[in-house]
Structures are given as C-alpha cells and as structure tokens.
N, C-alpha and C positions, 0 to 999 in steps of 0.2 A: 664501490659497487653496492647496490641497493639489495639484501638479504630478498632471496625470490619466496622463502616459507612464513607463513604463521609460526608465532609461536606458542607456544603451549597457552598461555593466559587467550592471548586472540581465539584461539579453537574453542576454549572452555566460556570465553565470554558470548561468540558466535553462535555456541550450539545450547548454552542456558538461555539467549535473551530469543531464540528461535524457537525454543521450548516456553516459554512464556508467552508469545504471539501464538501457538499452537496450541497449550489449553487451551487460551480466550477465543482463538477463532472457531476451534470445532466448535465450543458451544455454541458460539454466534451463529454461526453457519448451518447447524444443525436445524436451526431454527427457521430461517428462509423458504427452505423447500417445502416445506408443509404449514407454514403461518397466513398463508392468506385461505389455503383451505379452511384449515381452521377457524381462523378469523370470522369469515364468512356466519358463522354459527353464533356469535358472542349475543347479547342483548344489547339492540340498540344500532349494531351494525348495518351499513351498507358499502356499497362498494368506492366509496369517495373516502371513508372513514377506514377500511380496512388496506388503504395506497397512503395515509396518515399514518397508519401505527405502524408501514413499512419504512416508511420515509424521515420518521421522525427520527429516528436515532441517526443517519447520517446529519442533519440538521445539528441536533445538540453536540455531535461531535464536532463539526466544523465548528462553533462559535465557541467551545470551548480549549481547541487546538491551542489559541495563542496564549490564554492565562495559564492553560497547564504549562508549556513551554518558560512563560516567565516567572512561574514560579519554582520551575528545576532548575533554570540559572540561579536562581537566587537563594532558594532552601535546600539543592539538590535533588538529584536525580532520582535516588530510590522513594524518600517520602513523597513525592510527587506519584511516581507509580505505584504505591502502598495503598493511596488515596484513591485515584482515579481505578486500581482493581473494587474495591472496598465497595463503589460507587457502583461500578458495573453489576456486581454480586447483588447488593442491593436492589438496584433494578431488575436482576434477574428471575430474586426469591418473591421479587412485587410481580411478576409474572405470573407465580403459582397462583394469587389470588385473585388476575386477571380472568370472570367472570363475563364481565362487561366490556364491550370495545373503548369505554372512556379510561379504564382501568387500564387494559393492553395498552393503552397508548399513550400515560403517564410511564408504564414498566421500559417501553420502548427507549422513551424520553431518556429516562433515568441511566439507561443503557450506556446509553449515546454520552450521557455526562459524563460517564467514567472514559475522558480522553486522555487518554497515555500513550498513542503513538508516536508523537513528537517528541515524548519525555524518551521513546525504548529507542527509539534509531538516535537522538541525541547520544545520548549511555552507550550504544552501539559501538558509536565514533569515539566521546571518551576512551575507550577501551582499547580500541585498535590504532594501527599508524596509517596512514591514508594511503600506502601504496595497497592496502588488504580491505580497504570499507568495502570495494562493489563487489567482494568474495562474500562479505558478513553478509553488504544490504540482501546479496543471491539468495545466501542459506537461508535469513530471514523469510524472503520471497519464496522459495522452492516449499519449505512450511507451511506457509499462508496458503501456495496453493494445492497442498497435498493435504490440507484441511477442507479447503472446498470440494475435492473430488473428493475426497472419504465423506462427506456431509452428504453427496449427490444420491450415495450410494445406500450410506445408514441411517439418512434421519428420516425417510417412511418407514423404513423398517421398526427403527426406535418410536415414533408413533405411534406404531400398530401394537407396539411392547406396551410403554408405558406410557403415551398421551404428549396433547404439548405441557400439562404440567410438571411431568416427568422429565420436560426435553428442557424444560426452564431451570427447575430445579439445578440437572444436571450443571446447566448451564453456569449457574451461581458457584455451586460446589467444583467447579475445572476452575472459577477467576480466584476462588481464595487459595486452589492449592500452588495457582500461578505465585501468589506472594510468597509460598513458602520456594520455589524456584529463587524468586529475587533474593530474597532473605539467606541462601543456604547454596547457591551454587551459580549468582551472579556476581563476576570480582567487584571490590568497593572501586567508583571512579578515583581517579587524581585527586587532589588538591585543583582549585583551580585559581592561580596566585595572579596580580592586576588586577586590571581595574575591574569595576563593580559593573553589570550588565545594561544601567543604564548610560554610564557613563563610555561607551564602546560601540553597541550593538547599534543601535537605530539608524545610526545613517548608511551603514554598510545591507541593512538590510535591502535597501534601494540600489543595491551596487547594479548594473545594467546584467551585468553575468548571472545572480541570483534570481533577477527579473525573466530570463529567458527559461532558465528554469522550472519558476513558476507555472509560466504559460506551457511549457511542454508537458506538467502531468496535468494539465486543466484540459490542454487539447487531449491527449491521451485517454483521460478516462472518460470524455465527452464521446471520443469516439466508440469506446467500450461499451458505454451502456446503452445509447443510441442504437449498438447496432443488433445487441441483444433485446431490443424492440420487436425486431423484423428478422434477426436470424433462427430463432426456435420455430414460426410458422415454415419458413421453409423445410428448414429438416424435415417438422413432419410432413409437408408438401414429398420431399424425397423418401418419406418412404419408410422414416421411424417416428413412432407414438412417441407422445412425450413423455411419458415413464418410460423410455427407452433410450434418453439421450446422452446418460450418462456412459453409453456403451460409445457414444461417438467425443466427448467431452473427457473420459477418463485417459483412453490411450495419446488423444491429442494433447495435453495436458503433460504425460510422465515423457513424451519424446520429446517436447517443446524446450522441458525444462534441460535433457542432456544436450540439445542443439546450441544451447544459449551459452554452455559452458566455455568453450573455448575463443568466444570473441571478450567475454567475461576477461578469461585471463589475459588473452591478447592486450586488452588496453589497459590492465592494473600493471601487467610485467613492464610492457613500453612506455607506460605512462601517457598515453593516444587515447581518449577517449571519445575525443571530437572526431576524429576517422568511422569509430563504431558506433557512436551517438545517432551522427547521420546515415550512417548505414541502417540503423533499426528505423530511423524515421523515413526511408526510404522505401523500405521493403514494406511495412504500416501504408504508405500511399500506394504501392503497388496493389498488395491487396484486396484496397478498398477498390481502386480501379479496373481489378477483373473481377472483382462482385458487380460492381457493376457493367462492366460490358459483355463478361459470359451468362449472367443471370444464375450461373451453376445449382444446374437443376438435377444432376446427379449429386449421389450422396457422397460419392468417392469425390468428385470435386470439390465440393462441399468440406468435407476432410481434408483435403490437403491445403484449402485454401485457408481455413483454420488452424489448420497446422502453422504456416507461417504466418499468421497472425498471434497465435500465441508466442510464437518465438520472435517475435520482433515486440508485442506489446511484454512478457517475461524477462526479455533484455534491457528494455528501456527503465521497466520497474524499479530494476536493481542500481543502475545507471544511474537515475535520477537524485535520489537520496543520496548515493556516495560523494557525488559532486553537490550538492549542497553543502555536506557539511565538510567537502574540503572547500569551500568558497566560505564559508562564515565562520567568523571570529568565534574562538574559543568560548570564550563567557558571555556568547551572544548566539551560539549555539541550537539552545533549545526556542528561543524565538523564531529563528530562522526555520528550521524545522516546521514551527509550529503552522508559518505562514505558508509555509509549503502544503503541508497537510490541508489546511484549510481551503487550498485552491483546489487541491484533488479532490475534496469532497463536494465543493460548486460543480465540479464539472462530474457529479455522480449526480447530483441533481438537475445541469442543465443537460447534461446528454439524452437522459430521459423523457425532458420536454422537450428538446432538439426534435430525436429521432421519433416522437410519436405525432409532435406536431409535422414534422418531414413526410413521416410512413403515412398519415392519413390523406396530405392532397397528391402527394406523388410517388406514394409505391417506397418497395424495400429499394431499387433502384435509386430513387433519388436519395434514400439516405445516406446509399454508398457512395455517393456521385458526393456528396456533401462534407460528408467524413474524409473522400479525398483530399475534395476543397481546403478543408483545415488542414490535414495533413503538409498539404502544398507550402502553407502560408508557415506553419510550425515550420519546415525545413528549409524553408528561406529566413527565419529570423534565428534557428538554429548555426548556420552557414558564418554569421558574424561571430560565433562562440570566440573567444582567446585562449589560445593553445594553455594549460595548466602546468604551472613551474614542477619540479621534478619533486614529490613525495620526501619528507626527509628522516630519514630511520631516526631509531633510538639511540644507536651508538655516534653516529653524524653530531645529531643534536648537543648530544653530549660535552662530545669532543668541544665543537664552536663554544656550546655554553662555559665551559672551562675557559678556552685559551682564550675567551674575548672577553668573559665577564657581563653577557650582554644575556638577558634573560629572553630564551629560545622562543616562548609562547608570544614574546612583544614582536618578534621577528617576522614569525608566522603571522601577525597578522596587522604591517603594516605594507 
C-alpha cells in the first residue's frame, strides 16, 4: 500500500523551493501593477515602448527556458538556480538606473534571463515521490498566487513609499536572499546515476502524452491572458474602479485556492488524474461559455463566475507540471520542464494578441466565445490522455531494487 503522507524532507523541500518562488514573485509582481504608469514617464517613452518593457521579460524567459533546463540535467539543479537568481537580481538593480524606457527595457530583458523555473519544479520533482508532486506543484502554486494578491494590494502603496526605484531595488534584494533559501534550507537533489541527458532525454521528450501537455498550459494561459483583455473593463462596467479590484480578485483568489484542495488530493491518493484533469478542463469551457451567453453584467456574477474560473484554471496549474515530470525521464527532466515552460510563456504572449485582436472586432463576448472554442478542442485532445502507472514509494523501489538487482531509475523510465 502506497504511504498517503509526505515525509518530513518532501514538506521541508515543498515549503523552501515555495519560499524561493515567493521571494522572486513578490518582487516581480510588485512591479506590474504600477510599471506601465510609471513607465509612461521615462525619456523617450511611448505607449508601444512601454507593452515592450512589459513584455519583454516573458520573451527572454521563454527562450531561455530550455538551456537553463539542460543545463540543470547536466551541471545540476542548484547551480543553474544560483545563476538564473544572480541574473534576475542583476536585472533588477539595472532597473534602479532605468531613467530611460531603453534602459527599463534592457532591466526588463535581463529579468526575464534569470529563467529558473524549469530548473525549481525540476528540483521540486527530484525531491519528492510522484504520488506527492501535484501537492508540491499546489504549495508552489498557492504561493505564486498569494504573491500576486499581496502585490495587488501593496505595490501602490510601496510606490507611493518608496518609488519604482525602491520597488526594483527591493526586487533584486528578495532574488539574492532567495539564494540563500536554496543554499541553506533546500535538500541537496539525488545523485542522478545512468545515462547522460543527451543520451535519453530527446526522444521522449516527443512522447505523445508530454505533447498533450504541452498544449494544455499553451491553451490555458492563452485563455488567461486573453481574457484579462476584456474582463477588468467589465468589472469596472459593474460597478468597481480599478484601484478597487483587488477587493473582487483577492477574496476570489484565497477561496479558489481551498476549493482546489481536495480534487488535488483525490487524484494523487487514487492515482486518477485523468478523471480531474478533465474535469478542470471542463468546468474552464463552462465558464467561458456563460461569459459568454449571460454577458454577466452584475458584479456578483461576475465573482462567481471567477470564482470558478480560478479554481478550475489553480487546479489545472498544479496538475500540469506534476504530470510532466512524472511523464519524463529522470536525467531528462529539466528539459522537459524546460519545453513545458516555454509553451506557457507563448501562450502569455499569444493570449494577449488573441484576446485584443478578438475584443477589438467582436466584443468581450467573442473572446469568450473563443476561449471556449479552445477550451473544447484542449478537452478533446485531453480525452486520449493514458491512464498513469501507479506512483512507486521509496520503500517499493527499494525493495525491487534489492531483490532484482535491476536499477529502479532504468525501470522508471523505460
């Protein structure tokens, strides 16, 4: 029988590399909410220029997604994250003397170079046994988003303190204390014994199951940022300013995250993913489908129908990464990952030209109507998933590896 708890390393590995995602994101995030006001101000700015120094740091993260990933297979995990914080911080403190919008938008760049989230949910997975990753991927998740609503809340306020130079600063100074997180209260991975990453990882990475995945956080966050196009005018349409939305975005946000808990466990306990997988992708097309046919022009609608949007798009978050990295080979790992990441970050880029070239000839409606449409298409390529062999403990492992002589990591991953 399959141990239902974490164990103490899993909790301690779950709750330091969630703590490392939660430095780096307040900073980041801090920054969003008042950088294009800001912006606006620079030398040399206009408003083409100031969607560039937004944009650019997802850019440099996605294209450098897959060399940070192959070079954590290959040098390990913490030097790769040592680096890619190093990087960020870097870019951070170039922010202080961002003056100029050419300025702002190398600091941006620079940002975006420090990619280390393929390296930390790789490390994640090192860490844990795969019947506990979509509890880690959660914790990790539940942080990222309890950094964006604390961001919602404090970084006008922190601006009206101390400036965006202050907020950059800050910024730099949360990524290096991040390293000392890694350095002092993340466990050292495994060993990780076989073959050498390029001699494993590449063809699996094309495996049709990895593929599906792919396409589900590409679709996912296309619909995400698409539909944050055209859902903040409405709110204020219903009836809240927009320095007022964090009062509809914070409380949807902390219920989301407890709703999401128990289909969480339901499929790490039973080992059933594919049941809750489509389930979130279900409820995701639902939503979009009564955005678009109630128009929900009440704010109370509006909230609820956000409600389950974020508990369906907060489920799937977590979901996706766990199953990756029990789909790909150990020493092919942080590639995998890597390719993952990089699709999520196309589709932060195409959802936003999706949903603005959508919203402008045919209304918030057709974007919804659109976002279903994908939705649809995701859950019918999702529907062929293959059921996932049963998780195998530490002690199992063990045992086999003993009485057969057969090294358990080759097992796992032919």
């Amino acid at each position: 029988m399959l141990p239902e708890r974490m164990s103490r390393a899993e909790l301690r590995a779950g709750a330091s590399l969630a703590g490392v995602y939660g430095l780096r994101m307040l900073g980041l995030f801090s920054i969003l909410p008042v950088f294009a006001v800001h912006a606006a101000k620079l030398k040399g700015a206009d408003l083409a220029l100031v969607g560039i120094a937004l944009g650019v740091y997802g850019l440099s993260q996605g294209i450098l997604q897959i060399p940070f990933g192959l070079a954590s297979d290959r040098w390990g995990r913490k030097p790769a994250i040592y680096t890619g914080l190093v990087i960020f911080a870097a870019g951070s403190f170039l922010g202080v003397a961002a003056h100029d919008i050419w300025t702002a938008i190398a600091a941006r760049t620079l940002q975006g170079a420090g990619a280390i989230n393929s390296v930390a949910m790789a490390l994640a997975a090192d860490l844990t046994r795969e019947q506990h990753r979509t509890k880690i991927m959660a914790m990790i998740g539940a942080t990222i988003g309890s950094m964006f609503a604390l961001s919602l809340i404090g970084a006008p306020l922190l601006y009206r303190a101390i400036g965006m130079d202050g907020i950059f600063a800050l910024t730099g100074l949360l990524s290096l204390a991040a390293i000392w997180v890694v350095k002092f209260q993340v466990p050292d991975p495994p060993a990780m014994p076989g073959k050498k990453p390029h001699e494993e990882g590449g063809g699996r990475l094309f495996d049709p199951e990895l593929l599906r995945l792919n396409a589900g956080i590409f679709v996912l966050h296309v619909v995400l940022y698409a539909m944050f196009v055209v859902v903040p005018p409405l709110v204020v349409h219903a009836g809240l300013e927009l320095p007022e939305h964090w009062k509809l975005y914070l409380p949807v946000l902390l219920v989301s995250f407890a709703l999401m808990v128990p289909p969480v466990l339901y499929a790490d306990r039973r080992n059933r993913p594919k049941p809750v997988l489509l389930g979130g992708v279900a409820l995701l097309l639902a939503v979009e489908a009564a955005l678009a046919a109630t128009k929900a022009g009440s704010l109370a609608a509006l909230a609820a129908l956000m409600l389950a949007f974020f508990v369906a798009f907060n489920l799937l978050e977590a979901m996706l990464p766990a199953l990756v990295s029990r789909l790909a080979p150990s020493r092919g790992r942080g590639v995998a990952i890597g390719v993952y990441n990089t699709t999520q970050t196309l589709g932060v880029f195409f959802g936003g030209l999706f949903g603005g070239w959508i919203g402008r000839d045919y209304g918030a409606a057709g974007v919804f109507w659109a976002c279903a449409a994908l939705c649809a298409v995701w859950l019918a390529v999702a529907a062929g998933m293959k059921p996932l062999r049963p998780a195998v403990n530490d002690l199992s492992s063990l045992t086999l590896s003993i009485a057969s002589g057969v090294n358990v990591e080759d097992l796992d991953e032919d």
